[in-house]
N, C-alpha and C positions, 0 to 999 in steps of 0.2 A: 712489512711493506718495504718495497723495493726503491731505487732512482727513480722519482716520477721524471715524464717527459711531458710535456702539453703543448695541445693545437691552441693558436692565439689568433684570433682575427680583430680586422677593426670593429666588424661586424659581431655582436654574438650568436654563436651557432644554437641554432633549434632542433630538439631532435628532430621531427620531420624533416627537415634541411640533409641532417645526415643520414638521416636513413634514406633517403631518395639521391643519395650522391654516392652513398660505397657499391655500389652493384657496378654501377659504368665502371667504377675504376677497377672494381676487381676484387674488392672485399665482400664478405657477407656477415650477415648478421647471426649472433648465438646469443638463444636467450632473449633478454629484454634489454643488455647491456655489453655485451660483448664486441666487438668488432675483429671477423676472423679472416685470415687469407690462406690460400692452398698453397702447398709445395708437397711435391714428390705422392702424390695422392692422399696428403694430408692436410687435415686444416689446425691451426696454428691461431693464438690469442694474438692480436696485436696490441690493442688499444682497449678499454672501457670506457664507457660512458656514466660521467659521474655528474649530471650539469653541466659539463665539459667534457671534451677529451682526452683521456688520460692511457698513458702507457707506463707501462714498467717494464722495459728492452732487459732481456739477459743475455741478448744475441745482435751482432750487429746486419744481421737481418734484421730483426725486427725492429731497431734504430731507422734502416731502410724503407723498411714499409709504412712506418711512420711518418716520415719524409714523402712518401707517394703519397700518404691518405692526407695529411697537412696541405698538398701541391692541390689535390682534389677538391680541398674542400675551402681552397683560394686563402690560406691561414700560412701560420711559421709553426713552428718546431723550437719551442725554448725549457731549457734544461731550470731543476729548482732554482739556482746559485745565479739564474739569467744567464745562460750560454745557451746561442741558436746555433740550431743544427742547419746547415744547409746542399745542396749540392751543385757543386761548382765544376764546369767541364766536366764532366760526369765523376766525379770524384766528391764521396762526403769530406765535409768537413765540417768542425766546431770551430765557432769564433766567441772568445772568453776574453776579458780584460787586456782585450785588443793584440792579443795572437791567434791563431787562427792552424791548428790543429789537423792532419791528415786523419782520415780515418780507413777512408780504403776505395776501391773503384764500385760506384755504383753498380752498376750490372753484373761484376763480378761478385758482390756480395748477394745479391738478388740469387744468382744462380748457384750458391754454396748453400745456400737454404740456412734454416735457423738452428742451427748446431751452436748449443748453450757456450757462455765466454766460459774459461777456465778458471777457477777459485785463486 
């Protein structure tokens, strides 16, 4: 098992909730728990559904898409250790024990597709 990432609301998400909320935004569903999105005529895992929503990013695409389906589903984006992910001026970033980390231009990571990080 990988870095978990998780959507957090004040609200707790129901699957019916999500599952009627990733289509508008542009996700679909794989399985009974997967949550997937397209690139380059591909679909692609973002996220699982465990009770919650859960990802394990190996790409900062999919950090990204994470960040859209969290925005979608009116929630944040926070890492195991408590660092939220967010997107500021269109630019991600991590904010951790009060610095606050670039990660890279939203749209431009969107459009480099999910090309795995380097070991």
């Amino acid at each position: 098992m990988g870095y978990e990432l998780r959507v957090v609301r004040e609200s707790p998400l129901a699957f019916a909730e999500l599952a009627k909320a990733i289509a508008p935004a542009g996700f679909g569903l794989r399985g009974s728990d997967e949550i997937v999105a397209r690139h380059a005529g591909g679909t692609h895992a973002v996220a699982r559904w465990a009770g919650h929503l859960v990802g394990e990013p190996g790409s900062d695409w999919q950090v990204a898409q994470l960040l859209r389906l969290s925005a979608a589903l009116g929630g944040r984006l926070v890492g195991e250790d408590g660092e939220v992910y967010a997107v500021r001026d269109g630019v991600i970033e991590v904010e951790a024990g009060g610095s606050v980390v670039e990660i890279g231009k939203f749209d431009e990571i969107i459009d480099a597709g999910p090309a795995a990080w380097s070991p």
